[in-house]
One Martini backbone bead per residue (centre of mass of N, CA, C, O) as a GRO file, in nm:
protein
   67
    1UNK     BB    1   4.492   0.684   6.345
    2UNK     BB    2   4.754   0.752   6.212
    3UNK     BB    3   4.979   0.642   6.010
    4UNK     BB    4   5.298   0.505   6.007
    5UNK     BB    5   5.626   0.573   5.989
    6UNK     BB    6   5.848   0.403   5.844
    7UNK     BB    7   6.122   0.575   5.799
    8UNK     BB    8   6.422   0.615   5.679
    9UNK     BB    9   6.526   0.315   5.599
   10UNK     BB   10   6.253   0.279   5.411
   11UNK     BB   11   6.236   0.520   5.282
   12UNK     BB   12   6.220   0.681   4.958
   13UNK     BB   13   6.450   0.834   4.807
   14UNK     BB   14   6.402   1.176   4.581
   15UNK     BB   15   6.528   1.356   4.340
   16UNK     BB   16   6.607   1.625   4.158
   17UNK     BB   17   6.759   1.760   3.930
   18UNK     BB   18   6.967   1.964   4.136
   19UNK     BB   19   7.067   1.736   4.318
   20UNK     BB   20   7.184   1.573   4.119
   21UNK     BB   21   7.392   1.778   4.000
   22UNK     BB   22   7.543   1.853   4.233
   23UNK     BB   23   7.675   1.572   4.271
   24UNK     BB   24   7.824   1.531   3.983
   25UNK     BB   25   7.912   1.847   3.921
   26UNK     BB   26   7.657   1.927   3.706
   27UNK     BB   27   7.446   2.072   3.510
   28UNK     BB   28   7.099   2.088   3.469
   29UNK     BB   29   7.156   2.076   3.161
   30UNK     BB   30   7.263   1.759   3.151
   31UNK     BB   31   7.048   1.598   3.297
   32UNK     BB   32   6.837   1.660   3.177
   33UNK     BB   33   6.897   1.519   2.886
   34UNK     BB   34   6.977   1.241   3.005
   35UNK     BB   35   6.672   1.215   3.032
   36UNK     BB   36   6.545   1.254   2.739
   37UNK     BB   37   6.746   1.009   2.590
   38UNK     BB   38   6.735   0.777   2.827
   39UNK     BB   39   7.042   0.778   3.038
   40UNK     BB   40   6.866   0.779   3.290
   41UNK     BB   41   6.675   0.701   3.578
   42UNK     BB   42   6.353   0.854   3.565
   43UNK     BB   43   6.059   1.062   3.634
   44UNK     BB   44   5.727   1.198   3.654
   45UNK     BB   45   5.589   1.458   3.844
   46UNK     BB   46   5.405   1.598   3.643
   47UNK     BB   47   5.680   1.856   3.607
   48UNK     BB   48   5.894   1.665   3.738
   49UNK     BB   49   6.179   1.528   3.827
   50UNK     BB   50   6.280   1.241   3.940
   51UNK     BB   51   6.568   0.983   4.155
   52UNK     BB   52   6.655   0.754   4.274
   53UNK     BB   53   6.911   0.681   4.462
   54UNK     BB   54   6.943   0.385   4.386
   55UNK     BB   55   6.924   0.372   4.082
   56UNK     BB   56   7.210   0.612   4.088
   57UNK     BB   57   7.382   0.372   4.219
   58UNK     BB   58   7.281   0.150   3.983
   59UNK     BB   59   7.428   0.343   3.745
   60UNK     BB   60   7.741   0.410   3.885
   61UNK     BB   61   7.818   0.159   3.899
   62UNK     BB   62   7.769   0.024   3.584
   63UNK     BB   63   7.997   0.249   3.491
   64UNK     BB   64   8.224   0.108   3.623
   65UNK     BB   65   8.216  -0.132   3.482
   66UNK     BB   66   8.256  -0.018   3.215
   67UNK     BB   67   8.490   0.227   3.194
   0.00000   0.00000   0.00000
């Protein structure tokens, strides 16, 4: 019997580094530097940056609150 999918509610979503980069309105060599610098929260799978929504979420609620 196969595993059961956990489902959208649960599964966590993780952006590439231009899914970012357009969700900001942002070149993605901006987004690139900003995890380089380590001022963005994100991790890498191989050679590939991911982004956890909830993490970018709360990335930007912090820097809202910041002005």
């Amino acid at each position: 019997m196969p595993p059961k999918d956990p489902g959208p509610t649960t599964r966590k979503s993780y952006l590439t580094i231009h899914e970012v980069a357009q969700r900001f309105s942002v070149n993605a060599t901006t987004v690139y530097r900003l995890v380089q610098r380590g001022k963005l929260p994100a991790f890498k799978i191989g050679n590939q940056w991911r982004f956890s929504e909830t993490r970018l979420e709360q990335w930007v609620a912090d820097r809202e609150r910041m002005g």
